[in-house]
RODO-2510 file (C-alpha; in nm, 4 decimals, decimal comma):
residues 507
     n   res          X          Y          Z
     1     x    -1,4055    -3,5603     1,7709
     2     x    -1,2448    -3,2420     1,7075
     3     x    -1,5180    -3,0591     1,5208
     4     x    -1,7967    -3,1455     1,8408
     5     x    -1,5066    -3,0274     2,0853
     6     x    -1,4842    -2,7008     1,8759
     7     x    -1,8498    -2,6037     1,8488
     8     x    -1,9772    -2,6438     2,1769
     9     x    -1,6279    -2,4270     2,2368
    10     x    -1,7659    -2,1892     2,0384
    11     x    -2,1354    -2,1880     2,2021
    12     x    -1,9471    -2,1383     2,5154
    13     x    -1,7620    -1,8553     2,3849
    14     x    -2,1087    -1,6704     2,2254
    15     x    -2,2584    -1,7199     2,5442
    16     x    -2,0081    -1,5922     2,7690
    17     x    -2,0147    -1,2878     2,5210
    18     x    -2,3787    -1,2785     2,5227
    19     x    -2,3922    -1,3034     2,8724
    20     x    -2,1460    -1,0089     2,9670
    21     x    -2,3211    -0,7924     2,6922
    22     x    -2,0168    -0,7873     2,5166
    23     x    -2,1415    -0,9539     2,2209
    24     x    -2,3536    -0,6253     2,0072
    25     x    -1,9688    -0,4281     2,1586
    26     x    -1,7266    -0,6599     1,9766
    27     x    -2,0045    -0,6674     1,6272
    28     x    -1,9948    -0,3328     1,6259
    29     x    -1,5953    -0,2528     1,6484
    30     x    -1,5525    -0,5123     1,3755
    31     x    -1,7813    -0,3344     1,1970
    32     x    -1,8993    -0,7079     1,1286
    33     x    -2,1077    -0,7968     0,8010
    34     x    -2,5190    -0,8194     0,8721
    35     x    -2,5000    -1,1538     0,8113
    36     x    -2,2649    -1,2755     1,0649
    37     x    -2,4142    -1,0199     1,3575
    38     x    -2,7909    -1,2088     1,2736
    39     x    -2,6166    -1,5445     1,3280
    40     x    -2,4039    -1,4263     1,6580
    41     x    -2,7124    -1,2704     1,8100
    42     x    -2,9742    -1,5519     1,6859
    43     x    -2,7063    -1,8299     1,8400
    44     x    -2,6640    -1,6325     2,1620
    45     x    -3,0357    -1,4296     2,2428
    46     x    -3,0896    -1,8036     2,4816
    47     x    -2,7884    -1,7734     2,6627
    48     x    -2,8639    -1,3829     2,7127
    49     x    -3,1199    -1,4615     3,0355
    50     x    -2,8776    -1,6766     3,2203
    51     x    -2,7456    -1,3548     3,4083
    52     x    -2,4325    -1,1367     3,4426
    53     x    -2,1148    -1,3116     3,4469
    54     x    -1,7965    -1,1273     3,5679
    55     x    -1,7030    -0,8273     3,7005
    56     x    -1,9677    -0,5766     3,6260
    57     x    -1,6858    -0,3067     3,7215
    58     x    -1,5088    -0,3921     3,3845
    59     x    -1,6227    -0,3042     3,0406
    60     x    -1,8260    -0,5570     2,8904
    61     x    -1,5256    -0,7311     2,6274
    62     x    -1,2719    -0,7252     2,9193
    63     x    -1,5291    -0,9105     3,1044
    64     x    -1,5592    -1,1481     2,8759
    65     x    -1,2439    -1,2581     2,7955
    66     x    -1,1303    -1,2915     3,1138
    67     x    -1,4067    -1,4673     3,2192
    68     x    -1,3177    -1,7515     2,9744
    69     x    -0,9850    -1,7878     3,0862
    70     x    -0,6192    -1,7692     2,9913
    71     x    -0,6150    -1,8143     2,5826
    72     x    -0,9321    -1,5707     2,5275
    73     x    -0,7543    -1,3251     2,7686
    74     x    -0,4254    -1,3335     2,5683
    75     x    -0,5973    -1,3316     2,2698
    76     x    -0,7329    -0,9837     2,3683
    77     x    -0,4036    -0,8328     2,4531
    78     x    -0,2582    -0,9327     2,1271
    79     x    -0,5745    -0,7685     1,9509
    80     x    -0,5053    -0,4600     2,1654
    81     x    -0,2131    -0,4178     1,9448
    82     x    -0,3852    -0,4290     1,6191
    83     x    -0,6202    -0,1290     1,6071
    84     x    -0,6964    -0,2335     1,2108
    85     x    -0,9054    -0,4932     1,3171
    86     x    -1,1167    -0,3974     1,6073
    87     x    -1,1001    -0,0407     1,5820
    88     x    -0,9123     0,2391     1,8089
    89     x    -1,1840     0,2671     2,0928
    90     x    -1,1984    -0,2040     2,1459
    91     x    -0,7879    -0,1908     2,1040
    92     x    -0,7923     0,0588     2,3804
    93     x    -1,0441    -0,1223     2,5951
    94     x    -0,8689    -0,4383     2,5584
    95     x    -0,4944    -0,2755     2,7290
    96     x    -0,7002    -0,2844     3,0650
    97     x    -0,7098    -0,6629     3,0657
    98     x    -0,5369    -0,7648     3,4381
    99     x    -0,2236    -0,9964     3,4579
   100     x    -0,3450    -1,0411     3,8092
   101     x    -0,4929    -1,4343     3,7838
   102     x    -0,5049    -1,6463     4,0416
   103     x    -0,1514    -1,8395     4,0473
   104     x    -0,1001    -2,1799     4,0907
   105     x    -0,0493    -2,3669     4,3990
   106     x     0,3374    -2,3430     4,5375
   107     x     0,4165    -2,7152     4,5056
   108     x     0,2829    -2,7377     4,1711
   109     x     0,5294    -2,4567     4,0441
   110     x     0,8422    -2,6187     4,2627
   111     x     0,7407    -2,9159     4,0924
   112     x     0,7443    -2,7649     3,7676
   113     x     1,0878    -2,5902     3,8350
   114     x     1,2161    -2,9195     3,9757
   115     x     1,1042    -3,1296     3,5726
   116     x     1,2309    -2,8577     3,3833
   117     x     1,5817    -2,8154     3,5748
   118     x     1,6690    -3,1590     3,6772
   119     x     1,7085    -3,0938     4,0652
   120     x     1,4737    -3,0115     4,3804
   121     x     1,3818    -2,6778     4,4379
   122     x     1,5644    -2,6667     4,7602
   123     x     1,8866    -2,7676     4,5670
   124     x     1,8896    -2,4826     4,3577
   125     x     1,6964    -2,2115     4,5731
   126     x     1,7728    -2,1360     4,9418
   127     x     1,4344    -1,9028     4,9250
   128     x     1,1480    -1,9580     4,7242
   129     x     0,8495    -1,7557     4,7410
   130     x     0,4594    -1,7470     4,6464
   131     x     0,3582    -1,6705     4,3128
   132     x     0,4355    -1,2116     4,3498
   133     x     0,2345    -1,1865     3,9677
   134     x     0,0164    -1,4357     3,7465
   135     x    -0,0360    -1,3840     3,3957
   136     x    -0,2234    -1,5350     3,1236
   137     x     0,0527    -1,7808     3,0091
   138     x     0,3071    -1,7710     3,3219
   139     x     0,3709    -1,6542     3,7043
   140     x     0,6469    -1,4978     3,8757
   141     x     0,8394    -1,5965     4,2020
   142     x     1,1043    -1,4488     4,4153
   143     x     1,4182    -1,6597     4,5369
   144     x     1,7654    -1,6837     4,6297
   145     x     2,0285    -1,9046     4,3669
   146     x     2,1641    -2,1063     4,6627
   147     x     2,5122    -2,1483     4,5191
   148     x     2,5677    -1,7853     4,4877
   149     x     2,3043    -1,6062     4,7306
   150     x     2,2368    -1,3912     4,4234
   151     x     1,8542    -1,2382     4,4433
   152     x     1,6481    -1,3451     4,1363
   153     x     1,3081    -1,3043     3,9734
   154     x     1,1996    -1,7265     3,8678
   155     x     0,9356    -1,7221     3,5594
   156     x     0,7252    -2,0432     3,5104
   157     x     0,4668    -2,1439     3,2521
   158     x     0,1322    -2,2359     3,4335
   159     x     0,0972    -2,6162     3,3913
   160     x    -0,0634    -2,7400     3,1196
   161     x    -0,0976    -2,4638     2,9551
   162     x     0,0678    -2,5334     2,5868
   163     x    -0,2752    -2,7796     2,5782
   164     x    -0,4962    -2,5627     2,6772
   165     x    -0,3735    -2,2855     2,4265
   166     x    -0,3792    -2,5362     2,1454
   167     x    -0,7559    -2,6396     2,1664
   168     x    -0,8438    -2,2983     2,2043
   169     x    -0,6339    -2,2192     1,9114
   170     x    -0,7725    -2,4770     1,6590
   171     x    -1,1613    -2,3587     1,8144
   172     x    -1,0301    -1,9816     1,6911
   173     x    -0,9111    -2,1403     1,3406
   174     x    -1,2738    -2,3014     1,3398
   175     x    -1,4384    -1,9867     1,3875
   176     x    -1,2366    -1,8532     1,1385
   177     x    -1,3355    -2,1365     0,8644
   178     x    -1,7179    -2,0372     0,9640
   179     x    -1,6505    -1,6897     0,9208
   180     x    -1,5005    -1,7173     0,6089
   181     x    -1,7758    -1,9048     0,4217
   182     x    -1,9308    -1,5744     0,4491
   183     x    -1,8328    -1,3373     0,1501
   184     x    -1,8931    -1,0679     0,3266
   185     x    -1,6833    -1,1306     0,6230
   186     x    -1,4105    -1,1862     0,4655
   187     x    -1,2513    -0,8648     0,4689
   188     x    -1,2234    -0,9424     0,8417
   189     x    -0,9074    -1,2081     0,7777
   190     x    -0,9746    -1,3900     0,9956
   191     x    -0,7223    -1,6418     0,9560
   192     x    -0,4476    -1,4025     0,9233
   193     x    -0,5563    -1,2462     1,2590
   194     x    -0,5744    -1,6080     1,4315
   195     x    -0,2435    -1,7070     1,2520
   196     x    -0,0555    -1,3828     1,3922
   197     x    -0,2120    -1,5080     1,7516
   198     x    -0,0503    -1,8128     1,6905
   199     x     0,2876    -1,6751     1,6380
   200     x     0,2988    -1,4916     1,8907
   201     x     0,1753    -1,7437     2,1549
   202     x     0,3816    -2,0479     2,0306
   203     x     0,6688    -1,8146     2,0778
   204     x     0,5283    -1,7378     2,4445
   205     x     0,5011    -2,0855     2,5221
   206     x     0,8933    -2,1680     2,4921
   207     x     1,0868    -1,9324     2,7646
   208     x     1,3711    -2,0272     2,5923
   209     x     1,2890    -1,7573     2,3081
   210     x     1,1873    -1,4969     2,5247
   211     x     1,5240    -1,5696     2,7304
   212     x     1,7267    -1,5377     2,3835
   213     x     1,4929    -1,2158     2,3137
   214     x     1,5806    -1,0362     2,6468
   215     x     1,9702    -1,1363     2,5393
   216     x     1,9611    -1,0039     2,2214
   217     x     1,7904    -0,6577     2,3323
   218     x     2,0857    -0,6395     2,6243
   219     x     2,3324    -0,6525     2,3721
   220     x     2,1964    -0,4095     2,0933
   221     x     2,1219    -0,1498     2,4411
   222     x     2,4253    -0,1971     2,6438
   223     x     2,5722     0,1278     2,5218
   224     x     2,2424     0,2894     2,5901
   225     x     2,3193     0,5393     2,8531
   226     x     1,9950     0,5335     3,1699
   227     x     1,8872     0,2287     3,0635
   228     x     1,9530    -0,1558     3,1846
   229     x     1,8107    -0,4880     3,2048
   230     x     1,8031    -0,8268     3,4017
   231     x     2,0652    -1,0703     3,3073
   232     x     1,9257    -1,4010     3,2516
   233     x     2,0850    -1,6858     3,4554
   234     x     2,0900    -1,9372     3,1764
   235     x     2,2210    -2,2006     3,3902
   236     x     1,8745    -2,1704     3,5622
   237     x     1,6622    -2,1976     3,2920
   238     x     1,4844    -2,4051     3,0263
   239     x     1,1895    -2,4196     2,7759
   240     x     0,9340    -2,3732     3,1131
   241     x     1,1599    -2,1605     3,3283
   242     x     1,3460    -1,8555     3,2701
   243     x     1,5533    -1,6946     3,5925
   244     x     1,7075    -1,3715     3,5868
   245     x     1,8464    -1,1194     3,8388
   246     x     1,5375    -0,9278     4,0651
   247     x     1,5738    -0,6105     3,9990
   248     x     1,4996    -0,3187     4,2916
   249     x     1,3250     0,0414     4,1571
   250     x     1,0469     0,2269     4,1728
   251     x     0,7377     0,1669     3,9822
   252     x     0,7030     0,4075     3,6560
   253     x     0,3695     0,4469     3,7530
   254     x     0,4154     0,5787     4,0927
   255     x     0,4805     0,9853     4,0100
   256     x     0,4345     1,0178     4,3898
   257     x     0,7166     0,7484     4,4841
   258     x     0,9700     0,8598     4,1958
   259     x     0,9421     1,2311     4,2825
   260     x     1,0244     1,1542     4,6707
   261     x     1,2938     0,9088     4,5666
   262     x     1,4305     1,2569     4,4328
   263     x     1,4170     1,1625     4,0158
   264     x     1,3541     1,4143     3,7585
   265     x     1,0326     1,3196     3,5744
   266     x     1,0707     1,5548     3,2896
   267     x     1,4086     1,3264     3,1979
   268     x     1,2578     1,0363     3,2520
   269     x     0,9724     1,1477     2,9917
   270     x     1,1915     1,2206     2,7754
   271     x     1,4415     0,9125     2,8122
   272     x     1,1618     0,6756     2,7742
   273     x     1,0674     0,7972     2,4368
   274     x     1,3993     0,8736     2,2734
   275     x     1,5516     0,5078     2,3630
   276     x     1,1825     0,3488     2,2651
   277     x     1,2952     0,5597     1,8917
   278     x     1,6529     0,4351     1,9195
   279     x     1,5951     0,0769     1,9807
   280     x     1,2915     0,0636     1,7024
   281     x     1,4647     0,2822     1,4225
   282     x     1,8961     0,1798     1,5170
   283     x     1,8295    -0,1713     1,6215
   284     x     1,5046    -0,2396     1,4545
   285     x     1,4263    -0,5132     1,7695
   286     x     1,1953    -0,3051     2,0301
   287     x     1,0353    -0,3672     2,3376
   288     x     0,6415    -0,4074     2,1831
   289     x     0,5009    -0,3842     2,5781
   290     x     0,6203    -0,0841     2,6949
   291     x     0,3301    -0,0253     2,9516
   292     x     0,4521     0,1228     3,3318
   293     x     0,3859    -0,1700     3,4189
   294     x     0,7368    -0,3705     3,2880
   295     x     0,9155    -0,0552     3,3839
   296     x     1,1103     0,0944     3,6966
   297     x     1,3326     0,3556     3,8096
   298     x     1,6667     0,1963     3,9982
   299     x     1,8199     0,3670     4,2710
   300     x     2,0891     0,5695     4,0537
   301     x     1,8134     0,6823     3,7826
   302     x     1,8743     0,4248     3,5446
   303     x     1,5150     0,2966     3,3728
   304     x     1,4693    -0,1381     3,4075
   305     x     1,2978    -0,2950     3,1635
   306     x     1,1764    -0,6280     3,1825
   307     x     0,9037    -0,8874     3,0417
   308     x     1,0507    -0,9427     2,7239
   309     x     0,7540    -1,2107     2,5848
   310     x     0,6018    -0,9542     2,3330
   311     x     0,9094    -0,7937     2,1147
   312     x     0,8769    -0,6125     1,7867
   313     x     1,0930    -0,6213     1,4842
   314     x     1,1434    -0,4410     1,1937
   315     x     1,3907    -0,4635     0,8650
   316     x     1,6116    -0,2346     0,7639
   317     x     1,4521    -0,1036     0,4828
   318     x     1,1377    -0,0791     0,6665
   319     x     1,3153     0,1156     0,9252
   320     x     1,4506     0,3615     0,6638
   321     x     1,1014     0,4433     0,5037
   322     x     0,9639     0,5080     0,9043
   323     x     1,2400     0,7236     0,9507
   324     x     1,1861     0,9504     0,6574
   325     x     0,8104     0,9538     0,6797
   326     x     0,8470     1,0648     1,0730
   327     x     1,1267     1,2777     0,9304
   328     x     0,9103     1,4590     0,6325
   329     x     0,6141     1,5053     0,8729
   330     x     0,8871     1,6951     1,1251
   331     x     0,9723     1,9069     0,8092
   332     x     0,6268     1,9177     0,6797
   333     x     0,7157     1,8056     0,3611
   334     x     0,3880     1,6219     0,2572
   335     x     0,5365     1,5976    -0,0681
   336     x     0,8330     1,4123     0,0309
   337     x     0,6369     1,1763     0,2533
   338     x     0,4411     1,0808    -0,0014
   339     x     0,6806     1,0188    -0,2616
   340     x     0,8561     0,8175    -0,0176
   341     x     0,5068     0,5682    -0,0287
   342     x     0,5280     0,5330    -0,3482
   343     x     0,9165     0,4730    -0,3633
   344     x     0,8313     0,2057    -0,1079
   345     x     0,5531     0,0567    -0,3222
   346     x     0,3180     0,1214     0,0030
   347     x     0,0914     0,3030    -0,1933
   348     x     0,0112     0,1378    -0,5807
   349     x     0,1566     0,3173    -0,8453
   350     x    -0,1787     0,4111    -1,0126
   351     x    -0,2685     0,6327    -0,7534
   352     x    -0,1745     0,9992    -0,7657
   353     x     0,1103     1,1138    -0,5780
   354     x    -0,0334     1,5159    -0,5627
   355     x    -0,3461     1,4248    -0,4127
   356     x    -0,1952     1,1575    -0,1677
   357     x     0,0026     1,4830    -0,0715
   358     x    -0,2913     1,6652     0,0164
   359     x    -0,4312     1,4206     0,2179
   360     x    -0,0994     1,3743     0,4020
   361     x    -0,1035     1,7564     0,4188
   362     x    -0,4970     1,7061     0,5681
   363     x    -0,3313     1,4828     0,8170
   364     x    -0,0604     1,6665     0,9300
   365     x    -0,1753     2,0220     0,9598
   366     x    -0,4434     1,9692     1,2065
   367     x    -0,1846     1,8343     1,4711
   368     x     0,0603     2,0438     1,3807
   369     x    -0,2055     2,3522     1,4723
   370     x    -0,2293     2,2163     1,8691
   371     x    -0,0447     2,2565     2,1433
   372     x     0,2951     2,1435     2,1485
   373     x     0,2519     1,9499     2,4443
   374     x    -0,1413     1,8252     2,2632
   375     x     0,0842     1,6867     1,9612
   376     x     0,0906     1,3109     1,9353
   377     x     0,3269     1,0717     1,6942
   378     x     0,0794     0,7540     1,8162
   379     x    -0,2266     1,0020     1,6584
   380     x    -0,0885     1,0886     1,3653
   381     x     0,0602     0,7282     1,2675
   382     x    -0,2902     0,6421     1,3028
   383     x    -0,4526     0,8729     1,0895
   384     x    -0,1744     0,8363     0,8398
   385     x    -0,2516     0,4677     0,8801
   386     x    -0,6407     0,5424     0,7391
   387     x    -0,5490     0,7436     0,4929
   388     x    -0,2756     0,4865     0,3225
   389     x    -0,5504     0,2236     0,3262
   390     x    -0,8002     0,4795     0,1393
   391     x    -0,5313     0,5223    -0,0962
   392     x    -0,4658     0,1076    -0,1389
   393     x    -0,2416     0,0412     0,0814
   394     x    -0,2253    -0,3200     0,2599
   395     x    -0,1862    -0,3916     0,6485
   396     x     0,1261    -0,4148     0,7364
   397     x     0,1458    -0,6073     1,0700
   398     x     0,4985    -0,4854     1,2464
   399     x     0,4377    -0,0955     1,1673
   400     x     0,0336    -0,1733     1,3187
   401     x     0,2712    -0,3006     1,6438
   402     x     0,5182     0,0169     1,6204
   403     x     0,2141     0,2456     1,6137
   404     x     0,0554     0,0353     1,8878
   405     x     0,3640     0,0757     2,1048
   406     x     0,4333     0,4088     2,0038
   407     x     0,1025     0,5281     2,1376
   408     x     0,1695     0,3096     2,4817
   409     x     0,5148     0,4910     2,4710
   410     x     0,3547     0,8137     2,4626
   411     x     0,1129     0,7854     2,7169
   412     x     0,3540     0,6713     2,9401
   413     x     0,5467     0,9926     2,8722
   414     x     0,2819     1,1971     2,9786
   415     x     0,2507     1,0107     3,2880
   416     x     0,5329     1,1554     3,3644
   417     x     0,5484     1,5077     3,1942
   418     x     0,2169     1,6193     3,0646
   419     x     0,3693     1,9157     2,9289
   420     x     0,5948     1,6854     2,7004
   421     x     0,6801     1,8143     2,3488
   422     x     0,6717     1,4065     2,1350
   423     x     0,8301     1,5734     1,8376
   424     x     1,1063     1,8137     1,9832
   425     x     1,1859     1,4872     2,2040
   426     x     1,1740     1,2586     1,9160
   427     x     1,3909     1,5174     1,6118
   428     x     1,7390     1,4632     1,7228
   429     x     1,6779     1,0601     1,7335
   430     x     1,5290     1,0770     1,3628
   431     x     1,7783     1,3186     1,2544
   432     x     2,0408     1,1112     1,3830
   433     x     1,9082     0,7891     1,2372
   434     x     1,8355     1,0156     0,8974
   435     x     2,2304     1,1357     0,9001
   436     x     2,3543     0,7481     0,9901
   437     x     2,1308     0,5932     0,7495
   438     x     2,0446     0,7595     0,4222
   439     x     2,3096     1,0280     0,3363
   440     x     2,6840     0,9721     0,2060
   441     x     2,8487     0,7619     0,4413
   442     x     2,5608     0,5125     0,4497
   443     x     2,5486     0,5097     0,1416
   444     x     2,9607     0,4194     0,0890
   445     x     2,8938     0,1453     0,3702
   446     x     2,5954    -0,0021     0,1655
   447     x     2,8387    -0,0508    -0,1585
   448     x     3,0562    -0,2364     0,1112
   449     x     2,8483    -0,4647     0,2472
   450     x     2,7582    -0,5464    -0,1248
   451     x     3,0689    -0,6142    -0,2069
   452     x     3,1498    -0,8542     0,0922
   453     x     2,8863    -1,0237     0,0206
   454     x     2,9559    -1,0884    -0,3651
   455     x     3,3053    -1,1531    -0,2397
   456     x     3,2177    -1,4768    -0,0637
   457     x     3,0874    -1,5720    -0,3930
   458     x     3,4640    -1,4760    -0,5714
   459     x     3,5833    -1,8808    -0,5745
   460     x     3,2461    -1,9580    -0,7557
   461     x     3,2245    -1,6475    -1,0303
   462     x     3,4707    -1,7480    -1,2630
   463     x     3,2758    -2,0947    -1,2870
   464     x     2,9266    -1,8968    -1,2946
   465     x     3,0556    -1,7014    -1,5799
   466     x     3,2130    -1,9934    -1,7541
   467     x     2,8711    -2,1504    -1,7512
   468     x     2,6646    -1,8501    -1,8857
   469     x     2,8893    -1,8081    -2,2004
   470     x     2,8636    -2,1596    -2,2848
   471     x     2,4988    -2,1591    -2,2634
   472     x     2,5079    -1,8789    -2,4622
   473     x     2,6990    -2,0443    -2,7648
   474     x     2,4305    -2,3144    -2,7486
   475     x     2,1844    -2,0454    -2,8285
   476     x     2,0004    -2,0877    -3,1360
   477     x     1,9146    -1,6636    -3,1785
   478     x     2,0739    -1,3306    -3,1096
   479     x     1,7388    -1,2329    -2,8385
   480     x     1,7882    -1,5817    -2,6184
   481     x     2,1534    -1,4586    -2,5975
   482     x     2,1075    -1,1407    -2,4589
   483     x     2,0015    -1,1940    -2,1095
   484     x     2,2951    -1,4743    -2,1052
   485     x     2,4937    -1,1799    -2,2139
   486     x     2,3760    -0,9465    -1,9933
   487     x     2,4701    -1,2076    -1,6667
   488     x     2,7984    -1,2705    -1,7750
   489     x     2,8518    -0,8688    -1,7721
   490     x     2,7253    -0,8833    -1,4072
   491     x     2,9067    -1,1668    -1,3182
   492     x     3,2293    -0,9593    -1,4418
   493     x     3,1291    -0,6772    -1,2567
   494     x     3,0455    -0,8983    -0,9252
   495     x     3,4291    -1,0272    -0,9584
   496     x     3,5827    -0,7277    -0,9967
   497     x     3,3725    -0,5968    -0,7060
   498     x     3,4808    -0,8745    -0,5043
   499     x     3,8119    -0,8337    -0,5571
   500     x     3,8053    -0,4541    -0,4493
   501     x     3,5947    -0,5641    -0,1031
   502     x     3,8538    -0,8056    -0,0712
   503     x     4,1885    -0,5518    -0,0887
   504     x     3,9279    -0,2945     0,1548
   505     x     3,8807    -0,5639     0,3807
   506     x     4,2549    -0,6687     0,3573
   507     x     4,3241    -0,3069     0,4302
***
């Protein structure tokens, strides 16, 4: 009964879109195939005279989504991060989508609470307040632990909802499988785009992980100085519940508030972007929804960040090749950024690395030319973003997210100082990271960590080695020996490496 269930889903969906006038909007920022815009408007021209649904107020996609509930409006925000897909001017439309849904009833989320935790509300809570925010996946509550009197912000999934998500989520894989039967349309990847929604939601779905997230990110930033988070109470929380302490500030989005609570804007500009850097390029695990609206100010100055259900990570590597493209475009060494796609094998080998430079160099002087305070690292990761996949290179989905966040980042930034210079804010964090990670010293701590980690494999060489040699006796010819040979050289050279990470770690 599935496949029934998903296509009248689907007509649902087309006619919502149809009926918001979203429908020729989204088409057109997919730059979708002719083929598949007849079919959508042919499917949904009857459903196009049933009247205006939603808001009028809000653009026609945001409409739309939100008028078919919690999945379709999650969906959105997550394609708000990838730009590649829907283009810059949908990605930005979709950031407007409102966390403000209608919560559910009180003694539905006590009950809730009370499944997930093992005890009555009143047990555990002395206070326990109305829904203060509703989201897409979850709502928010104020209370007091009762043991301890301690003040605390109480997260709950909205009932039901891992079911709901799930039929929505195979009706999205089913609209994929149509889509794809179309050769055209494939370019689109559809499936890729629904499995990435998928990740991302599952992950959602389980506070657990976004408890563990918010842990890890307070322990890579607890050195950061201006900067703090809520401390999970993981005694007081579960798969469906995640408690942590409620935190008092003032709204990043409030210039009017923060200036008369007597805070210095220009810093806070500037503090926002540089730890946004650190965290991404030192820690590789950032905050991915940055937005004013999961940040405050705290009484003493400090920036809170909270809402840790959307977090970005990158690998080290990865981190490195960021850091010297930001760090070449600083320098505006074209040359050197380019050379450091091709190192990467971002960019194929056949192409040419002089004219990849000059279309770097086509990238990079034009924003270089404005305004210091008109210069934007969100803008030019974009452009530089077209001009890799001219030149062959694939999507890559967690620098899409970094650029996403980057330009989120930025405009929050200029919220706060207009006249904010990104790249004289951002040089001493990429210089630092450049000094830390790629010259001498990294490179004498890289050779260490290689050779601890061939010397937990010391007790086994000897037998590795044993085993290569004796395979190579059995070898009938001189060739088939030679890559036998060549391990048991490396296997040598791995023992004698472990021993000297041994006597440095003994040391």
């Amino acid at each position: 009964m599935r496949g029934p269930h998903n296509i009248w889903r689907l007509i649902r969906t087309g006619a919502t879109f149809e009926r918001t006038g979203a429908m020729p909007i989204i088409l057109e920022a997919m730059d979708a195939p002719p083929a598949l815009r007849v079919l959508a408007r042919v499917l949904g021209w009857p459903f196009k005279w049933l009247g205006l649904k939603g808001d009028p107020a809000m653009p026609p996609a945001t409409r739309a989504l939100t008028a078919l509930g919690p999945a379709y409006i999650k969906f959105g925000q997550i394609l708000s991060t990838r730009p590649d897909v829907v283009g810059d001017e949908m990605a930005r439309a979709l950031t407007v989508l409102q966390d403000k849904l209608p919560a559910s009833p009180l003694r539905i989320a006590k009950a809730s609470v009370e499944d997930s935790l093992g005890a009555p509300v009143e047990e555990l809570f002395s206070e326990f307040s109305d829904s203060i925010a509703a989201a897409s996946i979850a709502q928010v509550h104020r209370a007091r632990v009762a043991e301890t009197g301690q003040e605390v912000a109480v997260k709950i999934l909205r009932p039901g909802i891992e079911k709901a998500f799930r039929k929505d989520i195979d009706a999205f894989y089913f609209a994929a499988s149509m889509i794809e039967f179309l050769p055209s349309a494939r370019r689109l990847r559809p499936r890729e785009v629904i499995e990435h929604f998928e990740g991302v939601v599952l992950g959602e779905l389980d506070l657990r992980l976004e408890s563990a997230s918010a842990s890890e990110f307070a322990a890579n930033t607890g050195g950061d100085s201006g900067f703090s988070l809520p401390a999970i109470l993981w005694n007081l929380s579960d798969r469906r519940v995640m408690t942590m302490d409620w935190v008092e500030g003032v709204p990043l989005g409030d210039n009017d508030a923060i200036d008369k609570a007597g805070h210095n804007r220009r810093a806070l500009g500037d503090r926002v972007l540089q730890l946004f850097l650190s965290h991404a390029l030192r820690d590789g695990f950032f905050h991915a929804d940055m937005h004013q609206g999961n940040l405050k100010v705290a009484a003493n100055g400090d920036l809170i960040a909270y809402d840790f259900g959307i977090m970005g990570q990158i690998d080290e590597y990865t981190r490195r090749v960021y850091a010297e493209i930001l760090f070449g475009f600083i320098k505006r060494d074209y040359r050197r950024v380019a050379e450091v796609h091709f190192e990467a094998g971002y960019v194929p080998a056949d192409q040419d690395v002089d004219e990849f430079a000059r279309a770097l160099r086509a990238v990079g002087e034009p924003i270089f030319g404005q305004n210091a305070s008109n210069i934007s690292m969100g803008n030019l990761l974009s452009y530089l973003f077209e001009v890799t996949e001219r030149f062959g290179m694939e999507t890559r989905t967690e620098l899409i997210l970094l650029q996403r966040t980057m330009v989120v980042v930025e405009g929050v930034a200029r919220s706060l100082n207009s006249d904010i210079n990104i790249w004289e804010v951002a040089r001493p964090i990429v210089e630092d990271y450049i000094a830390k990670s790629i010259g001498p010293k990294a490179f004498a701590l890289d050779l260490l960590r290689t050779a601890r980690v061939l010397s937990r494999f010391g007790p086994q060489l000897p037998q590795l080695a044993e085993t290569a040699l004796v395979r190579q006796t059995q070898s009938e010819t001189v060739e088939s020996r030679k890559p036998i040979l060549f391990a048991a050289v490396w296997l040598g050279i791995g023992a004698s490496l472990g021993a000297v990470a041994f006597w440095l770690i003994a040391a």
